[in-house]
TIMI-2910 file (N, C-alpha, C, CB; in pm, 1 decimal, decimal comma, always signed):
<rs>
+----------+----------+----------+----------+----------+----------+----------+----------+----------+----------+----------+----------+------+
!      n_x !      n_y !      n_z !     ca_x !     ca_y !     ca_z !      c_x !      c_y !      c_z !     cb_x !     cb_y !     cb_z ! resn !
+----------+----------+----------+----------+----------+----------+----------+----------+----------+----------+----------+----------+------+
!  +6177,2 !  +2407,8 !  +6099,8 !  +6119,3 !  +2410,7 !  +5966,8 !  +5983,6 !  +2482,1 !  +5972,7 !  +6104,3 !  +2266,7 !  +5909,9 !  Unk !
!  +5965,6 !  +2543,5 !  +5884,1 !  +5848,4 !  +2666,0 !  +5885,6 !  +5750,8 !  +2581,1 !  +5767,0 !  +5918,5 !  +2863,2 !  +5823,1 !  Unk !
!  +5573,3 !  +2639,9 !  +5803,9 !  +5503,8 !  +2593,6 !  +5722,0 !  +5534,8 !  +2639,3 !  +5557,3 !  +5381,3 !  +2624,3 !  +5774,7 !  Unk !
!  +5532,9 !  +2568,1 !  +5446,7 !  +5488,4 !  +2630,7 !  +5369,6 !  +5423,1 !  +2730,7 !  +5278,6 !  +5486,8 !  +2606,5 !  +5377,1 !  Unk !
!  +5403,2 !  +2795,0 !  +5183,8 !  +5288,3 !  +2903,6 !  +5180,8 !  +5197,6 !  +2858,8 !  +5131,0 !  +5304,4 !  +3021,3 !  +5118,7 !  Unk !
!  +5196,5 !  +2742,5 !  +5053,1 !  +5074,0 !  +2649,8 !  +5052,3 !  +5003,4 !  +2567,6 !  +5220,8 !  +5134,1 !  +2520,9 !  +4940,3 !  Unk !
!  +5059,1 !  +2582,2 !  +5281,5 !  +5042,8 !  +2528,4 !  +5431,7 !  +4974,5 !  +2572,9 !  +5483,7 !  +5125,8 !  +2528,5 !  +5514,5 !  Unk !
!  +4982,9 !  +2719,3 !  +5506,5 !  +5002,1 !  +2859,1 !  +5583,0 !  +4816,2 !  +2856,3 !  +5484,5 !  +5192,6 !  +3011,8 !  +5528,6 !  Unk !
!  +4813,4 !  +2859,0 !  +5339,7 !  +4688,8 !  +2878,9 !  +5300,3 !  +4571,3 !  +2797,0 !  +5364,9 !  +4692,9 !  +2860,6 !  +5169,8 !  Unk !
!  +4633,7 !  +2653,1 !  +5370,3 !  +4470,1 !  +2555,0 !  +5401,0 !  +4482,9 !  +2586,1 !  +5508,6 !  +4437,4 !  +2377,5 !  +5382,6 !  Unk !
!  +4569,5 !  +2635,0 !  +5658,8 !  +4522,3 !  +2667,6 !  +5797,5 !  +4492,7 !  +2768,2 !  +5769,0 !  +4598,3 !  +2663,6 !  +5913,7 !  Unk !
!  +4509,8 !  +2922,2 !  +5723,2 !  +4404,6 !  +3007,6 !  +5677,3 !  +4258,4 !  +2993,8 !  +5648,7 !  +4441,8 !  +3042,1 !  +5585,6 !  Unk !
!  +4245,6 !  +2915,1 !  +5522,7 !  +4156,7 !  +2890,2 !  +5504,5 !  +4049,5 !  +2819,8 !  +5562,2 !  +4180,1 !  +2872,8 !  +5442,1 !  Unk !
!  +4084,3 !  +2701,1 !  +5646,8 !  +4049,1 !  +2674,6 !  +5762,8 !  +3967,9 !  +2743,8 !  +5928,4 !  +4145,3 !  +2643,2 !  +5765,9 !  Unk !
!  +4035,7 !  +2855,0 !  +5904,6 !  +4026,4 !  +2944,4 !  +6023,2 !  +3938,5 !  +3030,4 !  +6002,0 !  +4139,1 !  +3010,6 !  +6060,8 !  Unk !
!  +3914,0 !  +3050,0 !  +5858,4 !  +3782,8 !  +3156,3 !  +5873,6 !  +3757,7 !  +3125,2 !  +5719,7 !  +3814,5 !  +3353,2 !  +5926,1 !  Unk !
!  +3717,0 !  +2979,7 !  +5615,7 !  +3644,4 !  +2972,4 !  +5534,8 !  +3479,5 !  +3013,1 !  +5523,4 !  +3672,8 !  +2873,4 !  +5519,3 !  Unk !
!  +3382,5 !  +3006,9 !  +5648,8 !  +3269,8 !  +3062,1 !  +5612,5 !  +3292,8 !  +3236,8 !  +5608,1 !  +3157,8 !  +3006,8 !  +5716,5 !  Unk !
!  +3351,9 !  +3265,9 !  +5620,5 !  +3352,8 !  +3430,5 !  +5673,9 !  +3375,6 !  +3508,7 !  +5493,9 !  +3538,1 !  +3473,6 !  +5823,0 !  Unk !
!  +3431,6 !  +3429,7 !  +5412,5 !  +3489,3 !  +3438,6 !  +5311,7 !  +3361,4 !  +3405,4 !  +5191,4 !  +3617,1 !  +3346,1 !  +5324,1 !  Unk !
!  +3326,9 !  +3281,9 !  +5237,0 !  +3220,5 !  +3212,2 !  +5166,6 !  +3087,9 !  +3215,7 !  +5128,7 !  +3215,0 !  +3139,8 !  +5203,1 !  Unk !
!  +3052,6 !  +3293,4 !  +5234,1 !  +2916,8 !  +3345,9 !  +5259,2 !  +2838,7 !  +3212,4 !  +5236,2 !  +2869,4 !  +3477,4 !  +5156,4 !  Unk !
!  +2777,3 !  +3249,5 !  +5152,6 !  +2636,5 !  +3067,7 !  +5162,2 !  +2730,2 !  +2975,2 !  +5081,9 !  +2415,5 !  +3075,1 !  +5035,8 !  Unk !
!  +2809,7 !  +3000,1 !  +5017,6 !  +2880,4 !  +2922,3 !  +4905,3 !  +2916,9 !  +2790,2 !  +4975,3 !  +3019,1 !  +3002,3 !  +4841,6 !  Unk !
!  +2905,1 !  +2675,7 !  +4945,5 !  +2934,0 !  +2539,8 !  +5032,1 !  +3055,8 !  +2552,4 !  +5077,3 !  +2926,8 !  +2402,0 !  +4958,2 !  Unk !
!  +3138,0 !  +2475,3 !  +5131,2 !  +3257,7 !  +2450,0 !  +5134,6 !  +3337,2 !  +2387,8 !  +4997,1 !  +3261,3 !  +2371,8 !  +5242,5 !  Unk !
!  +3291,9 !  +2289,2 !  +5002,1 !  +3383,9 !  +2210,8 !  +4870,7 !  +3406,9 !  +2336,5 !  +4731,9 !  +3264,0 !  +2041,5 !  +4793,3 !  Unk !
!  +3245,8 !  +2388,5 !  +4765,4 !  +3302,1 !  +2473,7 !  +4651,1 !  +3410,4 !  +2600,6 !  +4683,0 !  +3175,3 !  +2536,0 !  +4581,1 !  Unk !
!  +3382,8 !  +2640,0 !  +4815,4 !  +3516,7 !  +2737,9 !  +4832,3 !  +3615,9 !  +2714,4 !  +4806,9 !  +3551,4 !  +2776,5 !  +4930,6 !  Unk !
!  +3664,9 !  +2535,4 !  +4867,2 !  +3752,7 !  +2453,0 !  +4874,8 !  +3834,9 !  +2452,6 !  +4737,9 !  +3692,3 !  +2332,6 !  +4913,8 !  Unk !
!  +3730,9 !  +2467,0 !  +4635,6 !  +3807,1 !  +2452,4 !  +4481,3 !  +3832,9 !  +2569,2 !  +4454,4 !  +3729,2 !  +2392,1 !  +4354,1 !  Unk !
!  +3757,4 !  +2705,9 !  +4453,2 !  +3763,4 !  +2824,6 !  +4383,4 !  +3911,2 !  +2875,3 !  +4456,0 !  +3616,1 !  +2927,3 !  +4405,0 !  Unk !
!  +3899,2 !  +2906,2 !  +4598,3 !  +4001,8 !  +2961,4 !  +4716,7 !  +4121,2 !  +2880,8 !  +4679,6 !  +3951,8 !  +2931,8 !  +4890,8 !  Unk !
!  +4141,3 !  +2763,9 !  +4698,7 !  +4271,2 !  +2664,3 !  +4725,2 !  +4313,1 !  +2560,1 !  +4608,4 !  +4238,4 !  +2569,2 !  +4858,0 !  Unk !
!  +4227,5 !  +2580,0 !  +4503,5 !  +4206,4 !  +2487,7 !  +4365,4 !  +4267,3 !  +2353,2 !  +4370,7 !  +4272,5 !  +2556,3 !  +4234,9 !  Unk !
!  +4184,8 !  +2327,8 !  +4494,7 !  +4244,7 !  +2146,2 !  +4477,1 !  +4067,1 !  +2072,3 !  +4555,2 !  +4464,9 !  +2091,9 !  +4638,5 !  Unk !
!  +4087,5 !  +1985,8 !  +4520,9 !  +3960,5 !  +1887,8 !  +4583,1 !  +3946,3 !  +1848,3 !  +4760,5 !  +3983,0 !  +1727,4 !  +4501,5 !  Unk !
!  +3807,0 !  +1876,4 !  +4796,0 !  +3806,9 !  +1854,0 !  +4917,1 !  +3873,9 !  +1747,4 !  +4994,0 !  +3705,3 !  +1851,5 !  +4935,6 !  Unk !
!  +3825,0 !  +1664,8 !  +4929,5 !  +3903,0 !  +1485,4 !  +4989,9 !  +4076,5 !  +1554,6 !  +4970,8 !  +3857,8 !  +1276,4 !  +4821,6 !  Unk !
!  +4134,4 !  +1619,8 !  +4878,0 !  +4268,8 !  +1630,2 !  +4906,1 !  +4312,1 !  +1781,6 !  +4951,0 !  +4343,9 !  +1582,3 !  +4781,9 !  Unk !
!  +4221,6 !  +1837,7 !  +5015,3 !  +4241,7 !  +1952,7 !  +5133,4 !  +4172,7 !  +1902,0 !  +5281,0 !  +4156,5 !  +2110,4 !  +5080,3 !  Unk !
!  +4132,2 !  +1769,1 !  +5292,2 !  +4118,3 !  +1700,2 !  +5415,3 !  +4193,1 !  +1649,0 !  +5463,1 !  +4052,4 !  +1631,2 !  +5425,1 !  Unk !
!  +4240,3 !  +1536,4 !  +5359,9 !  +4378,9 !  +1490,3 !  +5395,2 !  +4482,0 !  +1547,0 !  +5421,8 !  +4420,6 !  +1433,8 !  +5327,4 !  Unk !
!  +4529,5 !  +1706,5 !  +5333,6 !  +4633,2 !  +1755,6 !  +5388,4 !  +4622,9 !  +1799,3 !  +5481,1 !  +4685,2 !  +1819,2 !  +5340,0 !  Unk !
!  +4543,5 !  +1843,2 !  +5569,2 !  +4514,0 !  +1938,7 !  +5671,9 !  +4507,6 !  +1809,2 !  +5770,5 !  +4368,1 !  +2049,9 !  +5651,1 !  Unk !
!  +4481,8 !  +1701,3 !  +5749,2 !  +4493,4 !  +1622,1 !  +5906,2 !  +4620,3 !  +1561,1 !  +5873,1 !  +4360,2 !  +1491,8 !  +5958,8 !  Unk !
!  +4716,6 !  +1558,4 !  +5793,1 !  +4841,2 !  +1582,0 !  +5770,1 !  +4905,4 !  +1684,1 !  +5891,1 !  +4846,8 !  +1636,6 !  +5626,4 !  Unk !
!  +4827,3 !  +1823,9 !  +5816,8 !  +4920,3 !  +1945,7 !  +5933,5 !  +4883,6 !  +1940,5 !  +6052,8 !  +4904,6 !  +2107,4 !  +5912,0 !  Unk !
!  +4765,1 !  +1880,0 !  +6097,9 !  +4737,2 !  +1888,0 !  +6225,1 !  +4833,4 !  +1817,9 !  +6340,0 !  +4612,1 !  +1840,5 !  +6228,3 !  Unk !
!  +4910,7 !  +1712,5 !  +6300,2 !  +5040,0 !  +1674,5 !  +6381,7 !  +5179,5 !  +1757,7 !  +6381,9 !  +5077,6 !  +1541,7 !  +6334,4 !  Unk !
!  +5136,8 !  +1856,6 !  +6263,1 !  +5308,3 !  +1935,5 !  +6279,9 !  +5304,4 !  +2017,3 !  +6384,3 !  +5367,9 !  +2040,9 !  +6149,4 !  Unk !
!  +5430,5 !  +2014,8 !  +6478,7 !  +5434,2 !  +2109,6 !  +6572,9 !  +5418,7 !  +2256,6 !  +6504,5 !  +5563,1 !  +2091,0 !  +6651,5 !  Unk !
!  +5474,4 !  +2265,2 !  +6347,6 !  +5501,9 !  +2406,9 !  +6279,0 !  +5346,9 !  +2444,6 !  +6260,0 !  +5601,8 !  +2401,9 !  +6116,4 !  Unk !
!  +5249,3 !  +2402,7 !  +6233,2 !  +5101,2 !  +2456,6 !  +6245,5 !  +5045,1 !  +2482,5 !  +6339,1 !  +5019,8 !  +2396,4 !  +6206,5 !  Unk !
!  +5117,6 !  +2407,1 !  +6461,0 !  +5078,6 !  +2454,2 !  +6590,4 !  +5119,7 !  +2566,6 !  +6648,0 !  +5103,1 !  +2376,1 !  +6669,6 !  Unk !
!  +5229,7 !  +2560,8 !  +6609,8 !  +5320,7 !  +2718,5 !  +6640,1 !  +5278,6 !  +2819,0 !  +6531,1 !  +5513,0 !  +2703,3 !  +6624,2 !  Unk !
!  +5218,6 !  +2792,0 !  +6428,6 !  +5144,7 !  +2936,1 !  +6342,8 !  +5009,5 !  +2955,6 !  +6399,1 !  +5118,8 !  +2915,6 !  +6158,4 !  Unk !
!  +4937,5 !  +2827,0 !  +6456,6 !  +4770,6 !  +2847,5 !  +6472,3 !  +4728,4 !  +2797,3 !  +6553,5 !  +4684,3 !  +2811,1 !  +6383,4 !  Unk !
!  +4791,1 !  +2795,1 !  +6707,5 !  +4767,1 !  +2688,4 !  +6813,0 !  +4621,5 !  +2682,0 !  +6823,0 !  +4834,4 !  +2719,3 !  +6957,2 !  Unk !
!  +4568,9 !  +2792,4 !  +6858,0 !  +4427,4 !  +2742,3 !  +6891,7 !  +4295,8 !  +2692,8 !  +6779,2 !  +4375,6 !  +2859,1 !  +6969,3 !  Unk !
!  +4329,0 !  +2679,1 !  +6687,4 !  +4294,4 !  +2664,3 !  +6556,1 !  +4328,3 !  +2489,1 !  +6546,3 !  +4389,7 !  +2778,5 !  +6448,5 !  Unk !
!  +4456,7 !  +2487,7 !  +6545,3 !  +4494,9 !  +2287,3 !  +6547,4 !  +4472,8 !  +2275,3 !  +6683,5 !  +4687,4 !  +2210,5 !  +6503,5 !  Unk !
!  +4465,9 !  +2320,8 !  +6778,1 !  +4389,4 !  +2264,6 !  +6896,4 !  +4269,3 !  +2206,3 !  +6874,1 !  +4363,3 !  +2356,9 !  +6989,1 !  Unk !
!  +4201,0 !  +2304,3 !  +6845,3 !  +4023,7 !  +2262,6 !  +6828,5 !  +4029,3 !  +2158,1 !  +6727,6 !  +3905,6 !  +2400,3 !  +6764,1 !  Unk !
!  +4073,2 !  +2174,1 !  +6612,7 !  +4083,4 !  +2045,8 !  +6517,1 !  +4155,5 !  +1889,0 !  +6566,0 !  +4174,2 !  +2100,9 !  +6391,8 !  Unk !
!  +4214,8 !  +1954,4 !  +6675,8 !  +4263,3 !  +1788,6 !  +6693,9 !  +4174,1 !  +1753,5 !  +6805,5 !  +4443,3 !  +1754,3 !  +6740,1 !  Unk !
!  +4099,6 !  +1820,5 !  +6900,9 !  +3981,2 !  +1780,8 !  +6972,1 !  +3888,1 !  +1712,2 !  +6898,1 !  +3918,8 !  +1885,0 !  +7026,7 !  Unk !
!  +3818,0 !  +1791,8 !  +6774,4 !  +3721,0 !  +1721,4 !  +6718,4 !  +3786,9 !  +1585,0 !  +6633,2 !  +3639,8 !  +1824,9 !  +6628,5 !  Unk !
!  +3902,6 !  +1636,2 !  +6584,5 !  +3935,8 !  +1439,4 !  +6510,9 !  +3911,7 !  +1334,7 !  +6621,2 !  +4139,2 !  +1395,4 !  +6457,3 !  Unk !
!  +3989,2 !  +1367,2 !  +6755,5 !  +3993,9 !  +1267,0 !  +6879,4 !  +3813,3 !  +1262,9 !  +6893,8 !  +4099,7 !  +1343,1 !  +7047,6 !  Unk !
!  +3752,9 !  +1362,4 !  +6934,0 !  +3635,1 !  +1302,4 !  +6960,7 !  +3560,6 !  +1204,3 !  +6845,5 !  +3553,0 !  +1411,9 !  +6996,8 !  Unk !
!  +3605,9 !  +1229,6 !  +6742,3 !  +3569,1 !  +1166,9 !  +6591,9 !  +3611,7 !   +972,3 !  +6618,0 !  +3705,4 !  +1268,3 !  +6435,1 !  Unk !
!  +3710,9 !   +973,5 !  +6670,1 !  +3759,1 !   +872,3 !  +6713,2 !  +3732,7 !   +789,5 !  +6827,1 !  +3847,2 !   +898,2 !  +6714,8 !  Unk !
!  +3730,2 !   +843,8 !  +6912,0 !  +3690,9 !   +795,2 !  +7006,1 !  +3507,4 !   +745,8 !  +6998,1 !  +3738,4 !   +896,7 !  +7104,4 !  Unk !
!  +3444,4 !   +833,0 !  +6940,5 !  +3295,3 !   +799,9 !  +6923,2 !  +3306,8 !   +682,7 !  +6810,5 !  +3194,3 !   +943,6 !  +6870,2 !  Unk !
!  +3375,1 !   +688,2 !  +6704,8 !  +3389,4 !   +532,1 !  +6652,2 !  +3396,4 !   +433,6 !  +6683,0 !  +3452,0 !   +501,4 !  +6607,7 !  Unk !
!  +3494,6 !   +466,8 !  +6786,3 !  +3531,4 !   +333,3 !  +6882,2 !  +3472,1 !   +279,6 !  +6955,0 !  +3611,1 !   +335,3 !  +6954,9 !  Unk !
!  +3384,2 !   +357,8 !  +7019,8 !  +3298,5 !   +352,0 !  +7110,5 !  +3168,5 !   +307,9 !  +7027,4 !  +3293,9 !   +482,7 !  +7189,4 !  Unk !
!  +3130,0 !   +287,4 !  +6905,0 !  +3009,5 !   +247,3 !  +6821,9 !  +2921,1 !   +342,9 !  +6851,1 !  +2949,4 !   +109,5 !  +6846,6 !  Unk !
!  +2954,3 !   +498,8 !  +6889,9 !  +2850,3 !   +545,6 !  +6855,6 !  +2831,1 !   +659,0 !  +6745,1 !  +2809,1 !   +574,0 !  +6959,3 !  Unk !
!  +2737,9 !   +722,7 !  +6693,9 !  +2669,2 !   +803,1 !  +6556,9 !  +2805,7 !   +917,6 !  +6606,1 !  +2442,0 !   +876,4 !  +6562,2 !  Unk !
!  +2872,7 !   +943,2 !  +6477,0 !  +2955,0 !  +1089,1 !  +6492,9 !  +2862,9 !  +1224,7 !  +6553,8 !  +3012,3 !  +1136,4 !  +6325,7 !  Unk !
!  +2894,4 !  +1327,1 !  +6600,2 !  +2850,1 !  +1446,9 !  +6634,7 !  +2848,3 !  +1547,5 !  +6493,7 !  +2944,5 !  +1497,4 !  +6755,2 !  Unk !
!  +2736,2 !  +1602,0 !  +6388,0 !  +2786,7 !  +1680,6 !  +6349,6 !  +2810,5 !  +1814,2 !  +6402,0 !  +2748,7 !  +1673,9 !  +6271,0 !  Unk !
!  +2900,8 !  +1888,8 !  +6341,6 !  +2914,3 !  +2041,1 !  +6421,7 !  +2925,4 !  +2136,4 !  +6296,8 !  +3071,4 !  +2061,1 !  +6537,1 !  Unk !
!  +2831,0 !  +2200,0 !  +6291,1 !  +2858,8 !  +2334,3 !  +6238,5 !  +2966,4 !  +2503,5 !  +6250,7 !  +2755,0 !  +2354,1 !  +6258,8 !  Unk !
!  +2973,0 !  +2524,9 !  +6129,3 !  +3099,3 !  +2623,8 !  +6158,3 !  +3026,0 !  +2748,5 !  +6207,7 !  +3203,3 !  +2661,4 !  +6013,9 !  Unk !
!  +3094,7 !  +2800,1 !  +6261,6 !  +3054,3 !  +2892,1 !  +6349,0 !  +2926,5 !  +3009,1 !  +6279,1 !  +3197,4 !  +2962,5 !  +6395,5 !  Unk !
+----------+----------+----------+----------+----------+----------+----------+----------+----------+----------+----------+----------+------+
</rs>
């Protein structure tokens, strides 16, 4: 089963939203680019981050994203302050 072309957009968009955005925030790219709300282009995207089919369109892309969720997790667990990280 192949991603979607709505799928295929939020790992796009994902992969190079500042490059697109210039100073423009995210959320607001988030609406203009993909016209749906951040909280529900977060959720879908850690949705795709378990499909093998996003992995096979963008391995190193859901790689890095599933590093930072795990470290996201693991530092919870562990009681300590999240890491923020800036996009490139």
């Amino acid at each position: 089963m192949d991603l979607t072309a709505g799928e295929k957009a939020l790992v796009d968009f994902e992969r190079g939203w500042w490059l697109e955005a210039g100073r423009e925030p995210k959320g607001t790219a988030i609406r203009r680019c993909l016209d749906m709300s951040p909280s529900a282009y977060r959720s879908a995207l850690e949705r795709l981050l378990d499909s093998p089919c996003a992995l096979a369109y963008d391995p190193l892309l859901v790689r890095r994203l599933r590093r930072r969720r795990d470290e996201r997790r693991r530092a919870r667990f562990a009681g300590e302050a999240p890491r923020r990280r800036r996009p490139h």
